[in-house]
Structures are given as structure tokens and as C-alpha cells.
C-alpha positions in Angstrom: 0.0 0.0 0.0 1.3 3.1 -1.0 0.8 5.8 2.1 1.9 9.1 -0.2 -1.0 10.0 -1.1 -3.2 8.7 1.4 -5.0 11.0 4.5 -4.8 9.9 7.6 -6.4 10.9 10.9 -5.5 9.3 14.3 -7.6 10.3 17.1 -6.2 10.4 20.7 -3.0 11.8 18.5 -1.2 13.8 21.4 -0.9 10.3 23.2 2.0 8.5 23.3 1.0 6.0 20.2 -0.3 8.6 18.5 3.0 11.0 18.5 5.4 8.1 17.8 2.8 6.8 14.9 2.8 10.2 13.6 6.7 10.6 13.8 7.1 7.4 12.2 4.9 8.4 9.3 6.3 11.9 8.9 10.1 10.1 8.4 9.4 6.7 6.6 5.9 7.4 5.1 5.2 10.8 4.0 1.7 10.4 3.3 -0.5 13.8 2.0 -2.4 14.9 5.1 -2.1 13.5 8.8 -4.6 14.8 10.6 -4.1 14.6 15.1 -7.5 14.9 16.5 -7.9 14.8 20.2 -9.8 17.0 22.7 -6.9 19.0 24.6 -5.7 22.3 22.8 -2.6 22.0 25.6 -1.2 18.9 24.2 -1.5 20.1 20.3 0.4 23.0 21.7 2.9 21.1 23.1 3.1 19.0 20.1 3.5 21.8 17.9 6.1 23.0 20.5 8.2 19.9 20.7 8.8 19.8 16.5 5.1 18.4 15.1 5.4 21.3 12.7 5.2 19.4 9.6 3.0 20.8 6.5 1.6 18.0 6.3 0.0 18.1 9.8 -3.6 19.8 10.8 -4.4 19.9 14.5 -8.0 19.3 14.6 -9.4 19.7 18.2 -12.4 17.5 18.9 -13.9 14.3 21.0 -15.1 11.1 19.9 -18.2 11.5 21.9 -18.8 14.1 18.8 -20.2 12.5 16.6 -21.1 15.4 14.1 -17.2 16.6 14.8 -15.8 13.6 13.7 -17.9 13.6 10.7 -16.2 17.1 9.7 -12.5 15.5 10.9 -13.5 12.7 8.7 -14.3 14.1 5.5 -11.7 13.4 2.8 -10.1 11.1 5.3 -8.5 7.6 3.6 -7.6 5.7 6.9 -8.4 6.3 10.3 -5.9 5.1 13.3 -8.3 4.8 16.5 -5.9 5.4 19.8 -8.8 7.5 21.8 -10.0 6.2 25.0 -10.0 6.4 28.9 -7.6 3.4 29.7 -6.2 4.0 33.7 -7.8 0.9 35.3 -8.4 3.2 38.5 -10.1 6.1 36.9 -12.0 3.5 34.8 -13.5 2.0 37.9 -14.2 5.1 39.5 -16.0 7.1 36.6 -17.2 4.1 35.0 -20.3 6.1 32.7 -16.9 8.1 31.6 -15.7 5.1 30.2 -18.3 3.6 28.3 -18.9 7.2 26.6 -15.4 7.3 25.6 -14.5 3.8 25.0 -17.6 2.2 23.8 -20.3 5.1 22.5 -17.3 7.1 20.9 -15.5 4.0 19.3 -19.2 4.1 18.0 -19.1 7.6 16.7 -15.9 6.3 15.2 -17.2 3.7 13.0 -20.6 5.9 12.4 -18.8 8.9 11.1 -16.1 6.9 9.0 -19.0 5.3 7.2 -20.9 8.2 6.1 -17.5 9.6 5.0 -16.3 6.7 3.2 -13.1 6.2 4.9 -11.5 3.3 3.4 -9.3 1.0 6.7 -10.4 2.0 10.0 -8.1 0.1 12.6 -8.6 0.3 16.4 -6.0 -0.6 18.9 -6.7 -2.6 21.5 -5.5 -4.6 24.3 -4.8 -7.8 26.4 -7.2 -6.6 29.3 -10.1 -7.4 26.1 -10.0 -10.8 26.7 -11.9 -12.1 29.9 -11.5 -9.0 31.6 -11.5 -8.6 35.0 -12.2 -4.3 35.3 -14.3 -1.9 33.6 -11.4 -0.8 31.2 -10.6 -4.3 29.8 -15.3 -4.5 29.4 -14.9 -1.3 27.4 -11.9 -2.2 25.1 -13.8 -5.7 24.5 -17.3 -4.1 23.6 -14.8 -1.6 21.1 -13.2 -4.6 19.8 -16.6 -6.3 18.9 -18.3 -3.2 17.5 -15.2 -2.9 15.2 -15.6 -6.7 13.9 -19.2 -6.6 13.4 -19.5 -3.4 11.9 -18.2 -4.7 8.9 -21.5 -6.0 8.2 -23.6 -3.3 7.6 -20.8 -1.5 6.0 -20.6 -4.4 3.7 -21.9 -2.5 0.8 -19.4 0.1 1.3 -15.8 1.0 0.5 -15.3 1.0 4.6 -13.4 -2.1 6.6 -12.9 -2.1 10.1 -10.3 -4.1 12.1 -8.7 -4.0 15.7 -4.8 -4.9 17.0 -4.4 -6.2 20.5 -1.4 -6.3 22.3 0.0 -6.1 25.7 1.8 -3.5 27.8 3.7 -0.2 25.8 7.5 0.2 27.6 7.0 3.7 29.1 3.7 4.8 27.4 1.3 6.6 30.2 0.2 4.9 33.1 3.6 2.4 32.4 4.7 1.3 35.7 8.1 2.0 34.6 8.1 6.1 35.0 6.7 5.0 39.1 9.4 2.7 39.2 12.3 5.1 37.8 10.6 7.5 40.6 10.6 4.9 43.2 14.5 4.3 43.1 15.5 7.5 44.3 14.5 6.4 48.1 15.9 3.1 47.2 12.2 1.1 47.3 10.4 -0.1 44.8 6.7 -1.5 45.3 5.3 -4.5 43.3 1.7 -5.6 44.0 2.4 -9.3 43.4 6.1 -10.8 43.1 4.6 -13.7 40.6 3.2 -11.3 38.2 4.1 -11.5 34.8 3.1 -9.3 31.6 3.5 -9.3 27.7 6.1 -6.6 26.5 5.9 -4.5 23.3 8.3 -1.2 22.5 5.8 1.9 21.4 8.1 1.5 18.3 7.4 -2.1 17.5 3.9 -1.3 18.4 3.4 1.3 16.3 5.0 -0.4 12.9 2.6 -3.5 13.8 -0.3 -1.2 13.4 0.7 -0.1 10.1 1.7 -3.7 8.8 -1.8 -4.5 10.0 -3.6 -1.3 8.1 -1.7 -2.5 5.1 -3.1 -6.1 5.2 -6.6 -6.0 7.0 -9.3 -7.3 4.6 -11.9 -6.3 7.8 -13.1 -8.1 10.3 -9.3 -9.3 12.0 -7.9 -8.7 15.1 -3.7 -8.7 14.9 -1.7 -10.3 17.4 2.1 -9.9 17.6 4.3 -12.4 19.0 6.0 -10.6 22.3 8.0 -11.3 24.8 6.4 -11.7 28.6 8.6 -10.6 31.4 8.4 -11.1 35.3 7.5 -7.5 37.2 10.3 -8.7 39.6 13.0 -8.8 37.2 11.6 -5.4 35.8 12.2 -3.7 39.2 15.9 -5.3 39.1 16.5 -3.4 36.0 15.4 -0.2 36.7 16.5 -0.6 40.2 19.7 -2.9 40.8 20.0 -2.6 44.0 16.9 -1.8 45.7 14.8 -3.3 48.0 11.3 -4.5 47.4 7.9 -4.4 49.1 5.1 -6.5 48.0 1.9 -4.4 48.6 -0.9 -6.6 47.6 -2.5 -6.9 44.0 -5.1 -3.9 43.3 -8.7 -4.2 42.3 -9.0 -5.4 38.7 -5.4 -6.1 38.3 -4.6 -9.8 37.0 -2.0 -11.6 37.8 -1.1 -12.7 34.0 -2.0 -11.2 31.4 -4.2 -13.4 28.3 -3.7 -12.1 24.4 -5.6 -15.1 23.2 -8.3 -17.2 25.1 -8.2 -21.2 24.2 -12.2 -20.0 23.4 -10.6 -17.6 20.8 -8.0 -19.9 19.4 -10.5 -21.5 17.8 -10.9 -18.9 15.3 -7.2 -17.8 15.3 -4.4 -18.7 12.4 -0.3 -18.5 13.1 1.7 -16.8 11.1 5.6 -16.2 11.8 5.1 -13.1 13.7 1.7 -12.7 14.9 -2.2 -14.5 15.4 -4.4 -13.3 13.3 -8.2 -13.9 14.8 -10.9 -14.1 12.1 -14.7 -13.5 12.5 -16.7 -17.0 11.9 -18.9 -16.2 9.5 -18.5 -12.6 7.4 -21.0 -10.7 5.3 -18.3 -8.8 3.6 -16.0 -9.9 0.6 -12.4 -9.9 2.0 -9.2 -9.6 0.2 -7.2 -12.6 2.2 -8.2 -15.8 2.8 -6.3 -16.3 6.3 -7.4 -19.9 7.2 -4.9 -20.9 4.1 -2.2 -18.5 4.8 -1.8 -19.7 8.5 -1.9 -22.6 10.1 -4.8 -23.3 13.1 -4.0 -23.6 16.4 -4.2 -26.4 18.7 -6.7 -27.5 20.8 -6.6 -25.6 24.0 -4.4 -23.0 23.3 -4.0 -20.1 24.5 -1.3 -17.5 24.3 -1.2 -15.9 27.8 2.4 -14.0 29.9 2.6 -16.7 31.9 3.1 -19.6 29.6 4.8 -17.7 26.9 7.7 -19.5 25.1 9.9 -16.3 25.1 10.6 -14.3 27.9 13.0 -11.1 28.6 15.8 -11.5 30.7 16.4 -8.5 33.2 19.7 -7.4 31.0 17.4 -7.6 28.0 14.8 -5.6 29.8 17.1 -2.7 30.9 18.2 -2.3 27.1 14.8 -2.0 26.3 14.1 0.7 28.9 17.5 3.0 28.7 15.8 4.8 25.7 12.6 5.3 27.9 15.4 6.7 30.9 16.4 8.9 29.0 13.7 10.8 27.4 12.2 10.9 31.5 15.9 12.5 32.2 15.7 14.9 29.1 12.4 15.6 30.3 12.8 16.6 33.6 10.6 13.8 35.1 
């Protein structure tokens, strides 16, 4: 796919998908228009501040609980990258009506206003707290996720396809527990809610050129899986914090102890490829441009790709090289 001449909006663009997606674009890509629309005139600012100057760029200020903004965002639009939502478990639980108008009723908007606009790839990101989720947030992102798979139905007359990518936690994106734990060293403690906890680990790099592999493929209907690493949260504290000591403070409300990308109910309708699951809608009333049952291979019975029983896992030398890039932008930035 040739991005040059395509327009591209990503809402929730000041966050920290949306700015790496957008620098990404701007140096490798060089499409015609990329439009950042998000609700907070401050962060644009910033972003304008910090270098997001491109001609390419619009700032477009505006909420996906607008659904007659987003229609005027959307028009002329080719692909739409869908980062918005509420997503800190806490504030989730606490303002859950919050929630659901972001994550649910505006991932609605979303697919509404990208339909009567003819936008051509609309891809949501989602995440491991989708599957059998355990707080508000993970509810939210799952209701998103099946809204964007079954809208492809009544868009099936349409030039529109929808499809979602899942995958687990961003190195230093906001609400990362790494910034608390780069924090935490300076008195020499670091807390961990649970010393047996384990989570699936993606760079905001390698997260972001998934997404656009994925825009590039999707037929409609998938939700993309990458194969990551896991990695224990004890041997993240020993690489951000050789040294110090460690005080187990209990697991919090709607935390999980291991995070699951793909449930062995799920597999079912999942194909393996080298680098990623690809999970395909049973039955589709949309024509779709790649046959994946024949270009993976099904899993077994009672799979089910989950941190804890992943094959590859990051060592705590492996996890500090990871993070020194994160260290230092927190340094540079005076966090």
C-alpha cells in the first residue's frame, strides 16, 4: 500500500502511540495529510512546540463523543488510526459512565462517522485486558473490539473495513509502571503488588509499525496479534532498580496476575503466522481480500497464548536495554 498519497487521521494523537505513529509516518511514510485529532488544545500545543510542525499536519481539536465533529474530521479522510479512550484501570473504575462514553459510544461515533465519510481502513488498537476481563477498562476495550468486527457487516456494501490490534503492555507509554518505578529508586524502594506477576512486552516502536503492517493487510473483520516477549515485574524492578529493596503491597482491584492475548475459546478462530495470530470473524457478510485460514496454520486444541506460559521471555539485561531509551527521554524531560 502506497501511504503518499493517502490522509490519515489518528484520534487520541497527542498520546504516546499517537506521536510516535505520527513521527514514524512523517520520516518513513510521507503520506499527503495527517490529521491529530484529540480533545486538549494544551497537548497540540505542546506538540507543535516539541517539533510536530510538519505541512503535512492539521491539529484538529475535537472528542469522539462528537459524533457530528468527527464527521467534519473525517471528511476526505483515507484511513483512520483509532488510539482514543480512557484506559487507567483506577479512573475507569471510578467514573465508569466516563468510560463507556469514551471507550464504547465514541469507538461508536468512530465507525458511524467513518461510514458516512467513506473512509476506506479503520483500525482500532486494542488490548490484552479485552480478553476475559476482569475491570471496567478491559469490558470497554472488548465491547470496542466487537463493535469494530461486526460493523463490517452493515458496511458491507461500502468502501469501509474495520479491524482492531491487540497487544499487551507499551515500555514507558502513560500509566507504564516504569516512569513509578524510575521514581521509586530514588529512596531506594520499589513497590510490586504481586512478586509472581508477569506481563506481555511491546516497544511503542514495535507497536506502532505493527499497526501499520496491520492497516496494510486487513481485509476487515481481524484482530492482529504480535508475538512478544512476557517478562516477570520482579525482574523489571531489578533493571530499573539494581539494588533496591522490594515491598510487595498486595494486587489492586482489577489487576490480573497474568495477562491473556488469546483465550483457548478464541483460538479456535485464530491462524499462526511467523510473527503474529491473526483472529478471524466465523462467519463474514463482507467480501475480504485474504483468505487467512490458508495462509496460516490453526492452532491447537486448547491454546491459549497468555504472559505466563509464553515461550519467550526477557531477561532483566534484555529488559534494561529496552528501557534506557525510555530513561532517557524521562531525564531529558525533567521527570
Amino acid at each position: 500500500m502506497d501511504w503518499s498519497d493517502k490522509v490519515i487521521l489518528v484520534t487520541g494523537g497527542t498520546g504516546s502511540f499517537g506521536k510516535k505513529f505520527i513521527e514514524i509516518m512523517l520520516k518513513d511514510y510521507h503520506p499527503t495529510k495527517l490529521i491529530v485529532y484529540s480533545r486538549d488544545e494544551l497537548k497540540q500545543h505542546e506538540m507543535r512546540v516539541a517539533g510536530f510542525d510538519h505541512p503535512s499536519l492539521r491539529y484538529f481539536i475535537g472528542d469522539v463523543r462528537d459524533q457530528q465533529r468527527l464527521r467534519r474530521a473525517l471528511h476526505g479522510v483515507d484511513i483512520v488510526i483509532h488510539t482514543a479512550a480512557l484506559k487507567q484501570v483506577p479512573a475507569c473504575e471510578y467514573n465508569p459512565m466516563e468510560a463507556i462514553k469514551t471507550n464504547i459510544l465514541g469507538s461508536s461515533n468512530v465507525i458511524e462517522a467513518a461510514l458516512d465519510e467513506g473512509v476506506k481502513k479503520v483500525m482500532a488498537l486494542s488490548t490484552d485486558k479485552a480478553v476475559n476481563p476482569v475491570n471496567l477498562y478491559g469490558a470497554t476495550k472488548l465491547c470496542a473490539e466487537k463493535l469494530f468486527v461486526q460493523s463490517n457487516s452493515y458496511a458491507a456494501g461500502a468502501v469501509t473495513r474495520y479491524s482492531c490490534v491487540r497487544y499487551g503492555n507499551v515500555v514507558g507509554s502513560r500509566g507504564s509502571v516504569v516512569p513509578v518505578f524510575i521514581k521509586q529508586r530514588q529512596n531506594g524502594k520499589i513497590t510490586i503488588t504481586d512478586e509472581r506477576m508477569t506481563r506481555f512486552w511491546i516497544s511503542l516502536e514495535q507497536g506502532v509499525r505493527f499497526v501499520i503492517r496491520c492497516t496494510e493487510q486487513m481485509a476487515g473483520g481481524e484482530v492482529f496479534i504480535p508475538k512478544i516477549p512476557s517478562m516477570n515485574v520482579v525482574d523489571l524492578a531489578k533493571a530499573v532498580a539494581p539494588g533496591a529493596e522490594m515491598e510487595i503491597i498486595g494486587i489492586r482491584s482489577g489487576e490480573k496476575l497474568h495477562e491473556v492475548l488469546i483465550s483457548d475459546d478464541e483460538a479456535r478462530m485464530t491462524v499462526e503466522l511467523p510473527d503474529m495470530y491473526v483472529v478471524h470473524p466465523v462467519e463474514t457478510y463482507w467480501s475480504r481480500g485474504f483468505d487467512w485460514e490458508k495462509m496460516g496454520k490453526t492452532l491447537p486444541d486448547g491454546f491459549r497464548y497468555a504472559s505466563n506460559t509464553n515461550t519467550e521471555w526477557l531477561t532483566v539485561e534484555q529488559i534494561r536495554q529496552i528501557i534506557e531509551p525510555v530513561e532517557e527521554d524521562y531525564e531529558r524531560d525533567g521527570i
